[in-house]
C-alpha positions as CSV (number, residue, x, y, z in Angstrom):
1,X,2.5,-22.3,-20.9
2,X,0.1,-20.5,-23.1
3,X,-0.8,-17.1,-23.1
4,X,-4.3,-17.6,-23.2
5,X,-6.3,-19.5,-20.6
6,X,-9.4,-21.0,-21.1
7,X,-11.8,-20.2,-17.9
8,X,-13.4,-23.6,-17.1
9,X,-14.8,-25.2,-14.4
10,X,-13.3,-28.5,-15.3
11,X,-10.5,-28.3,-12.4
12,X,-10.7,-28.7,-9.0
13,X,-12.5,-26.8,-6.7
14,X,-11.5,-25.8,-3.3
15,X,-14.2,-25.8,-0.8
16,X,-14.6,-23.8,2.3
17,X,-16.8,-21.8,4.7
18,X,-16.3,-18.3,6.1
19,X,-14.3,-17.7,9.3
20,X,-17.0,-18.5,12.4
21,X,-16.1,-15.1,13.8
22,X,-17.8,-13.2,10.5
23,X,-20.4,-15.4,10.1
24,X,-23.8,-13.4,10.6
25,X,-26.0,-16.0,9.3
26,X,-26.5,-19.4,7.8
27,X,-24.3,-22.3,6.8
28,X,-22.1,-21.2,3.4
29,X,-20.5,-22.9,1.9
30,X,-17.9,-21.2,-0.9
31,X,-16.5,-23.5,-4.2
32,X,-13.5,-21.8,-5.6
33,X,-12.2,-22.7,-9.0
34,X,-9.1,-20.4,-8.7
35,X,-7.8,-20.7,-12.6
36,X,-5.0,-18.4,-12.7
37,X,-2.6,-17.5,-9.5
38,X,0.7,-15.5,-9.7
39,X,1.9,-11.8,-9.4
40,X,-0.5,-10.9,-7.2
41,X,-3.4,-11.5,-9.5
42,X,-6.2,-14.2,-8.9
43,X,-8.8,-15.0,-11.8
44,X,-11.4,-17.9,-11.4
45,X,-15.1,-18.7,-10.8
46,X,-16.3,-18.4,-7.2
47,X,-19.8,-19.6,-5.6
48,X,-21.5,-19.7,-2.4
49,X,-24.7,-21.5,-0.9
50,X,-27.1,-18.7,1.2
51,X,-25.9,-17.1,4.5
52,X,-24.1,-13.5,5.6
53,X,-21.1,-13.3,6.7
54,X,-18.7,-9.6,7.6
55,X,-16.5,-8.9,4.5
56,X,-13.6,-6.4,4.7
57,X,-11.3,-5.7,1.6
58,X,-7.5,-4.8,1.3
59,X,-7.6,-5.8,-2.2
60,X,-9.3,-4.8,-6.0
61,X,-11.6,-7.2,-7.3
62,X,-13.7,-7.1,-10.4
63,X,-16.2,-9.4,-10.3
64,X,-19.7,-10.5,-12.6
65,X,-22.8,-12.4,-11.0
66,X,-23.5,-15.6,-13.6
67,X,-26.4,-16.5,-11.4
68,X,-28.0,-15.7,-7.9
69,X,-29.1,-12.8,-5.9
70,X,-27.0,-11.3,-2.9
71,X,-26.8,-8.3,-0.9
72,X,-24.0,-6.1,0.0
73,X,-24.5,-3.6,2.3
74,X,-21.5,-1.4,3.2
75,X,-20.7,0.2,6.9
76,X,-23.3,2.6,6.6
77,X,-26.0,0.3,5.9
78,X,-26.3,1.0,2.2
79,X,-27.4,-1.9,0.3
80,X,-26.8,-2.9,-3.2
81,X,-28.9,-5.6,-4.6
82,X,-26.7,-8.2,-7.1
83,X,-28.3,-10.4,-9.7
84,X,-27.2,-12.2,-12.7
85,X,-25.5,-10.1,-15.4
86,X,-24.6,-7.6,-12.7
87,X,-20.8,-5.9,-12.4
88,X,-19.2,-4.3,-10.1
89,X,-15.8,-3.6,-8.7
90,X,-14.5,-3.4,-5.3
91,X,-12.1,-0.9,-3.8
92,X,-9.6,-1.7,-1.3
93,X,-11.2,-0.3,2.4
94,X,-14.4,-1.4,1.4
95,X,-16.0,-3.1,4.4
96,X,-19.8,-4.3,5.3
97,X,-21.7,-7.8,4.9
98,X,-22.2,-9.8,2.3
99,X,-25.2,-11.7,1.7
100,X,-26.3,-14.6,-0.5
101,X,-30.1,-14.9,-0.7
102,X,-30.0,-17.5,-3.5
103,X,-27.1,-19.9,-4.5
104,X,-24.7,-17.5,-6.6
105,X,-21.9,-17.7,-8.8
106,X,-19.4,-15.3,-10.1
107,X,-16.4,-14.6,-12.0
108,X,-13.9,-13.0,-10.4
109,X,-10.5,-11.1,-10.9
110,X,-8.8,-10.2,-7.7
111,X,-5.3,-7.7,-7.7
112,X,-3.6,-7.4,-4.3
């Protein structure tokens, strides 16, 4: 195995909705190239169709908006507007909605 991955799309995706129970609004639907998997890190490309859904975090994840515009809004009912070239990181105990306005996709590294 090499030591440097190429992130690509070319794989197969995995396909899935949010759990019923968090699902605020909408139909979405989440494609999930996952490209690397082991140690307790995850690494791939991520993208979901419009709807909100109740997000809750135990873990790290870094992630960067290629395209699309969401909403997160945290407990409090702060809300942070994401759009392409946008950044962020989120920190264990985070917990709120998440909301995609317009079809998004994002990169994504994830440490447990």
């Amino acid at each position: 195995m090499s030591n440097l991955l190429k992130v690509s799309e070319n794989d197969s995706p995995e396909t899935e909705r949010p759990d019923p129970s968090k699902l605020i609004a909408g139909d979405p639907v989440f494609t999930t190239w996952n490209l690397e998997e082991r140690d307790g890190l995850y690494a791939g490309i991520w993208q979901s169709t419009p709807g909100k859904w109740e997000v809750s975090y135990n873990e790290w994840e870094y992630f960067r908006i290629l395209e699309g515009v969401n909403i997160i809004t945290d407990t409090d009912g702060n809300e942070t507007r994401l759009s392409a070239d946008d950044s962020y990181i989120l920190r264990p105990g985070f917990s709120g909605t998440w909301e995609v306005v317009e079809t998004t996709r994002k990169d994504y590294v994830i440490r447990l």
